[in-house]
C-alpha positions in Angstrom: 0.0 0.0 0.0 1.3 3.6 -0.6 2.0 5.9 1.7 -0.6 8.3 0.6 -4.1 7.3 -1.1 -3.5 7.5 -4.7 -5.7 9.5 -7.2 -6.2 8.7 -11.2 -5.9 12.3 -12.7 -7.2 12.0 -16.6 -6.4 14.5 -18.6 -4.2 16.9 -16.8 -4.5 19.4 -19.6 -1.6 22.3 -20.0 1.1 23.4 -18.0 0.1 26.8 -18.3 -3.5 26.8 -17.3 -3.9 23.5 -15.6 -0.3 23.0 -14.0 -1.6 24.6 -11.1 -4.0 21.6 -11.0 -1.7 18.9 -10.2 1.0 20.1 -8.4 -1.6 21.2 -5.7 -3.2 17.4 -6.1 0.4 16.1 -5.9 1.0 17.8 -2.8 -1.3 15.8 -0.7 -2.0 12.3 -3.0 0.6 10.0 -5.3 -0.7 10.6 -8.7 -1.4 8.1 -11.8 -1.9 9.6 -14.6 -4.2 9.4 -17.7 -2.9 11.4 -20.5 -3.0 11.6 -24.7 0.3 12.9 -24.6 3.6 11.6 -23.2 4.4 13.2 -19.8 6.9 16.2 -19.8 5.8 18.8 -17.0 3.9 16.3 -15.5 6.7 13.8 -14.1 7.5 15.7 -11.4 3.9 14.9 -10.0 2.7 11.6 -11.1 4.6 7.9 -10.4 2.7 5.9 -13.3 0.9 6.7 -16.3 -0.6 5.7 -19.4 -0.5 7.4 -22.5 -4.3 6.7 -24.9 -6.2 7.8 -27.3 -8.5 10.5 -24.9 -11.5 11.0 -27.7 -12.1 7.5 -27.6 -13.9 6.4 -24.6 -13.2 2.5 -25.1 -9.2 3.1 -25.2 -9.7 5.5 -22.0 -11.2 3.0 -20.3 -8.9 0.6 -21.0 -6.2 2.2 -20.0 -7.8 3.8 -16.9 -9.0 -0.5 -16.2 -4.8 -0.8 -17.1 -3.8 1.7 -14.1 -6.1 0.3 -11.7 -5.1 -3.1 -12.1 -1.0 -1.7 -11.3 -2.2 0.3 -8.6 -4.9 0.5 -5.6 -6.8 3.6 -6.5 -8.8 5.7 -4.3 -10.4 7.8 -7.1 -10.5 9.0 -10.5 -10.8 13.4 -10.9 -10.4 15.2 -14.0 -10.8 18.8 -14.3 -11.2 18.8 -18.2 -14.6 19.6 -19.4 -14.4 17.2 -22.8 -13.6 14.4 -20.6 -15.9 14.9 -17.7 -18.4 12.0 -19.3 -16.0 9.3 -19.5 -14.3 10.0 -16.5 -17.8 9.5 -14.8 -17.9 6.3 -16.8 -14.5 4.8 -15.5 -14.7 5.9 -11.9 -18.3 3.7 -12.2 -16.4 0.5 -13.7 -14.0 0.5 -11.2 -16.1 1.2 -8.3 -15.0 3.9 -7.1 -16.9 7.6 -6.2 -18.1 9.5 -8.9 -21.6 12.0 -10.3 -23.1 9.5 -12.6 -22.6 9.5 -16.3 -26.0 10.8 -17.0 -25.6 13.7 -14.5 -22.3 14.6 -16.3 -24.2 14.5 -19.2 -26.9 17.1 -18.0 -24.4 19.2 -17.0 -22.6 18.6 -20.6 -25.6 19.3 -22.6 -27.0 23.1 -22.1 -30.2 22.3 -23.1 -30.9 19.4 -21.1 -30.1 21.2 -18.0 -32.4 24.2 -19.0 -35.2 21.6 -19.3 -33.9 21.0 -15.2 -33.6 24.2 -14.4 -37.3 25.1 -15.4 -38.8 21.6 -13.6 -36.9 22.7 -10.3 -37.7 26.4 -10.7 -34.4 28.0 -11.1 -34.5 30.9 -13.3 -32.2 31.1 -16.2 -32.5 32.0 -19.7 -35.2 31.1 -21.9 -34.1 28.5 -24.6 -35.3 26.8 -27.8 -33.4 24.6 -30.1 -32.9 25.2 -33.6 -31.4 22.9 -36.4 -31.8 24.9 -39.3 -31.6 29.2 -40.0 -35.2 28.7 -40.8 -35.6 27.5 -37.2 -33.4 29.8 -35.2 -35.5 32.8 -37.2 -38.3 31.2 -35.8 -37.1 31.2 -32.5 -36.0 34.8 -31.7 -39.6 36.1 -32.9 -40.5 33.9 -30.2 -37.8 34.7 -27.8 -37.4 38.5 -29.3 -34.0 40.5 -29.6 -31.5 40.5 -28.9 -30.8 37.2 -28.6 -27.8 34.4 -28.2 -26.8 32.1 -30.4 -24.2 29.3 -28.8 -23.7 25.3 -29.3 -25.9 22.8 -27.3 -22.4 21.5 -26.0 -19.2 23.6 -26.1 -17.5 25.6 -23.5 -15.4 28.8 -22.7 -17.6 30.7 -24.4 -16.8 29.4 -28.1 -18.8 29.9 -30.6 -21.7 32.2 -28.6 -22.4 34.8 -30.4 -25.2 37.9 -29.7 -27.8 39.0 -32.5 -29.7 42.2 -32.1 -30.9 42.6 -35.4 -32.8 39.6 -37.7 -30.3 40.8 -40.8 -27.2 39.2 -38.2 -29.1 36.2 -37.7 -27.2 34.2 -41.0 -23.7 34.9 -40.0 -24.2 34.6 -36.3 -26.1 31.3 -36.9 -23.3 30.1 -39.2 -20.6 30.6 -36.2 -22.5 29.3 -33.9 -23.0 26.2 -36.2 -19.5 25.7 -37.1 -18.6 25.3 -33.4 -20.9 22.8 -32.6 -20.7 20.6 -35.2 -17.1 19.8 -33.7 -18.5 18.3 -30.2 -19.0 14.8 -30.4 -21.9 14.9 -28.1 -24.3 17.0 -29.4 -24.1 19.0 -32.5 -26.8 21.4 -32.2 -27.3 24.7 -31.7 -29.4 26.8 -29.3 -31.0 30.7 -29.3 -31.7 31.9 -26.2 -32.6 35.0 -24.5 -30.0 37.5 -23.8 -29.5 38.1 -20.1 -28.8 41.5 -19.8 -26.7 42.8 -16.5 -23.3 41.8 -15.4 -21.4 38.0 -15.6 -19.9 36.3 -12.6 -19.4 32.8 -11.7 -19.7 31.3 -8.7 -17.2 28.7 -7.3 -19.3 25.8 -5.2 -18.1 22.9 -3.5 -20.8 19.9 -3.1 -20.5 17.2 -0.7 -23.2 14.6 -0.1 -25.6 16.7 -1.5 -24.9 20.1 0.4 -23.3 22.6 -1.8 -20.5 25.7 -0.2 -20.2 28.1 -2.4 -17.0 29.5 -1.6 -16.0 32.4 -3.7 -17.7 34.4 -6.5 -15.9 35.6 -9.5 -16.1 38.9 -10.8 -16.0 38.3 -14.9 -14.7 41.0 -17.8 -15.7 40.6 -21.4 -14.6 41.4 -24.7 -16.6 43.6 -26.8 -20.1 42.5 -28.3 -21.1 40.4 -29.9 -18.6 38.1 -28.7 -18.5 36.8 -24.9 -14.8 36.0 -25.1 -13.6 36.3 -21.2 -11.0 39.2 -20.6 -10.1 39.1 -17.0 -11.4 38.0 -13.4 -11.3 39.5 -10.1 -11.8 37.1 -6.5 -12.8 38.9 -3.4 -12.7 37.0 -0.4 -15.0 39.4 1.0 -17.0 40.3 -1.9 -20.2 41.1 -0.4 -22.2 39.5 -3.4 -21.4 35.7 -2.6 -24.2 35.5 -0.3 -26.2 37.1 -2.5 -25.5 34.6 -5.6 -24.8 31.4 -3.6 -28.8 30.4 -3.0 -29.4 30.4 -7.1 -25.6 28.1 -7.3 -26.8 25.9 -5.1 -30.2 25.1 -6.5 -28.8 25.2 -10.0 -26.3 22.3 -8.6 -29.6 20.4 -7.1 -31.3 20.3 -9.8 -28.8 18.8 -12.2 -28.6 15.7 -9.5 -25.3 16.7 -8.4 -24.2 15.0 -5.0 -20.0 15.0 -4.9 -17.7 17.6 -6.9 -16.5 21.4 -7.6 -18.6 23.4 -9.5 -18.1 26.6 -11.5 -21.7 27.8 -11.8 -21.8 30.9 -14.7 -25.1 33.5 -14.2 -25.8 36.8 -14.5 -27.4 39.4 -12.6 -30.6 41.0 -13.6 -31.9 43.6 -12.8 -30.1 42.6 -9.8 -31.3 38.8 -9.6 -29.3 36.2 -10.5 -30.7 34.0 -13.7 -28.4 30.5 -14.5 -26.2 30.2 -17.7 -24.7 27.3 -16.9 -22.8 24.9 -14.6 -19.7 23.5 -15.3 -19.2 20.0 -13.2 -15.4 21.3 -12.8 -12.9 23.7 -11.6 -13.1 27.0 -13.6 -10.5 27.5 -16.2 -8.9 30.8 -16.8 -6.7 30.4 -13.9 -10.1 31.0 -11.3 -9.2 27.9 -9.2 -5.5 29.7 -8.7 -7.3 33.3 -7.7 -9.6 31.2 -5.4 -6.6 30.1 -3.7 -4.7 33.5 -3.6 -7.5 35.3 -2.2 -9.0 32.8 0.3 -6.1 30.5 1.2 -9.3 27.4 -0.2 -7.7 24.3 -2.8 -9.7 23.7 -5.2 -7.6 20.8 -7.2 -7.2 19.5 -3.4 -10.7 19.2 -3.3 -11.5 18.1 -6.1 -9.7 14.8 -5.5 -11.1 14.6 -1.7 -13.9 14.4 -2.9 -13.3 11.8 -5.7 -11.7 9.4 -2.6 -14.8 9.7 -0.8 -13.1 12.3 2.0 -15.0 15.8 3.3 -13.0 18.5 2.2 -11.7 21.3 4.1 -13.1 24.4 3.3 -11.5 26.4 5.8 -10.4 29.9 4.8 -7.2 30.5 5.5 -6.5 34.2 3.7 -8.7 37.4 3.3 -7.8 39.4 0.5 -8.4 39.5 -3.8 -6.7 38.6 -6.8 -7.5 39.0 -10.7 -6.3 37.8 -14.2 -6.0 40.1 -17.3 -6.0 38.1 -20.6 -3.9 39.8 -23.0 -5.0 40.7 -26.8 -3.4 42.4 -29.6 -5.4 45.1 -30.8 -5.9 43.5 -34.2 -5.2 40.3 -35.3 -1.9 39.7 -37.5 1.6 38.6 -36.7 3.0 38.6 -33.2 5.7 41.0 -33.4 6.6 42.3 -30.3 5.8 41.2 -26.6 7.4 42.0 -23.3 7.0 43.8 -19.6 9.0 46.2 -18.2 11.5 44.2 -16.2 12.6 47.0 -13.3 9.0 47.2 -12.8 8.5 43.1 -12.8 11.4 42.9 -10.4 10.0 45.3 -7.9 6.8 44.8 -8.1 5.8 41.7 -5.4 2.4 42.2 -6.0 2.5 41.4 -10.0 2.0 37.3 -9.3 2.8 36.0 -12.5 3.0 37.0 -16.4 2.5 34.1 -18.8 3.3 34.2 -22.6 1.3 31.7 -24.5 2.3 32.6 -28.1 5.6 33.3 -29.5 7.1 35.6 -31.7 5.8 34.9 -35.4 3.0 33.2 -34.2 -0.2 34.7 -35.7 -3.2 36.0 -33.2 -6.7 36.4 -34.7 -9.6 38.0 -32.8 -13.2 37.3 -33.5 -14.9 36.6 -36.0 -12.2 34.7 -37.6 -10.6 33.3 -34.3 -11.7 33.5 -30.4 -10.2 31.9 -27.2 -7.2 29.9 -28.5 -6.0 31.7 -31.1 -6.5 35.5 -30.2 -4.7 35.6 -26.8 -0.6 36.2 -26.1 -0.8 35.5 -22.9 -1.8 37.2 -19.0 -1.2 38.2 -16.1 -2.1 37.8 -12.1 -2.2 40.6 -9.2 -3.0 40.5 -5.6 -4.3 43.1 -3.2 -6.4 43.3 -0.3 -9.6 44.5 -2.2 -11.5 44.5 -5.7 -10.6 48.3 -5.5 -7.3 47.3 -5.3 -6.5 44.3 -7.6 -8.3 46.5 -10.6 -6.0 49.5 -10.2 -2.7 47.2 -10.0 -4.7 45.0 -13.1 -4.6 48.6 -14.8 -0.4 49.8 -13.6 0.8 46.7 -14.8 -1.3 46.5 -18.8 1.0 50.3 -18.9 3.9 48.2 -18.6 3.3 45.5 -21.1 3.2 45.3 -24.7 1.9 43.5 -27.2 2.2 44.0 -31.0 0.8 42.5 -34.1 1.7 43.4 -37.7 -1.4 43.2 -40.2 -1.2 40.6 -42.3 -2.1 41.3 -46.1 
């Protein structure tokens, strides 16, 4: 027997969003791992993988029945929305703790859990499916404008698109269409009403049925029509948790989840909080790292508690903020130039990290013709002891960075 209980991680994702992830798993569990990829930042944290073919859910469950049979698991976690099915499905076939694979499903498919939301009487967005233009015209006379426009089962906001006019409703339809027909779950599309007011998500924490929310996120987004995320701020104190929590935590319910993190997406209006969506996972974008900066609370950690059947601690242990800024070139074209001032990196203890995800060369395009993996260059991460705080240090440090991009003819 190991010295620690030993968690199956599938899909660990990327170093530079995900590493987080693991090494905070690593520090409290021995790690097998479940990859596509062979290991390379990732050795430092595991002690056994296996290396499949991730899109195919026979080969990951042979390979996760492969790790089991070298090693005495206590669960199986993944924090990789495209995988969160058949991770369901493994955990379940080797007996171990787990949502069920219909639940994951529910919380997969948007317009299966806005068929839950409205049976359990939590208020989100209006919604009707449409397969054809023909169809989604029909839909916003019914719904009005402006309206959204977003795949039945995507994520990070690709392919969502806002139409306030019926003359955008090809083009918008078209992008939204393009994006789902690349899920392999469900390749429809969905108009829905617009929520008007402000975006935040809330971070929950469910544990035999009772769900903690324990931090809200503050979200920044690109310009309309597009809902690409730009930044996030995490208050520790922010006054609007208690506010949000109730609608998280019936949101949760009603999709049947018992065990798990959730990041639960709504918005507020007219100062009510209506359901987007909930994601039956830790929140990308770096949130889970803000949640720990600004309350001391592991997210990853908890993640894989839960998975082993354990209660999680969900003990603050810090009181202050943090926020991301994304960074985008002003136009898309050729990554030319991209630095921070250094004296002002060096002395400035408060500016927590800035990532480059692109190189020099490499080319950036914004929407329409790109979104969330091919328009950013990279981001950064502050601390301070407020909201207040973090956005006016989010705001010193964008003076001192660049980023350049030469049109491409």
């Amino acid at each position: 027997m190991p010295a620690r209980p030993l968690v199956l991680v599938v899909s660990p994702g990327d170093e530079t969003y995900r590493g987080y992830c693991l090494e905070q798993v690593a520090a409290a569990y021995d790690v097998v791992l479940l990859t596509g990829t062979e290991p390379s930042w990732e050795k430092p944290f595991i002690v056994d993988h296996t290396v499949v073919n991730l899109s195919d859910p026979a080969a990951l469950l042979a390979g996760g029945r492969a790790l089991a049979e070298r090693h005495d698991l206590a669960g199986v976690v993944t924090w990789d929305e495209w995988h969160l099915v058949p991770t369901a499905r493994l955990a379940r076939a080797l007996g171990l703790s787990s949502p069920s694979v219909e639940v994951m499903r529910a919380c997969r498919n948007k317009a299966t859990a806005r068929t839950l939301y409205a049976r359990h009487g939590v208020p989100s967005a209006a919604s009707m499916r449409a397969r054809t233009l023909l169809e989604a015209g029909l839909a916003t006379m019914t719904l009005g404008l402006p309206a959204v426009i977003k795949p039945a089962a995507f994520a990070g906001s690709i392919g969502v698109i806002r139409v306030d006019q019926p003359e955008e409703l090809p083009a918008a339809f078209a992008f939204a269409s393009a994006s789902a027909s690349r899920s392999r779950e469900d390749t429809g599309v969905l108009v829905e009403e617009y929520l008007d007011g402000p975006e935040v998500s809330v971070e929950c924490v469910t544990h035999r049925g009772v769900t903690t929310a324990v931090a809200v996120t503050r979200k920044h987004l690109g310009p309309a029509p597009y809902f690409d995320e730009t930044g996030h701020t995490v208050d520790a104190a922010d006054p609007l948790l208690a506010q949000v929590a109730p609608a998280a935590a019936a949101a949760v319910k009603a999709l049947g989840i018992t065990d798990g993190v959730q990041h639960v997406e709504l918005r507020l209006v007219d100062g009510r909080p209506r359901l987007i969506e909930v994601n039956a996972r830790i929140g990308g974008d770096m949130i889970g790292h803000l949640v720990r900066l600004a309350t001391g609370i592991d997210l990853p950690r908890v993640a894989a508690d839960l998975a082993c059947g354990r209660a999680p601690d969900l003990t603050p242990t810090r009181s202050g903020a943090a926020g991301t800024r994304m960074l985008y070139p002003d136009t898309s074209g050729t990554l030319t130039a991209r630095h921070i001032n250094q004296p002002f990196a060096a002395h400035t203890p408060w500016l927590r990290q800035v990532q480059w995800i692109r190189e020099i060369g490499d080319q950036l395009v914004l929407p329409p013709d790109g979104g969330l993996f091919t328009a950013r260059a990279g981001f950064y991460i502050v601390t301070g002891r407020t909201t207040a705080e973090v956005t006016e240090r989010l705001d010193l440090a964008a003076d001192e960075i660049t980023v350049t991009t030469r049109a491409d003819r």
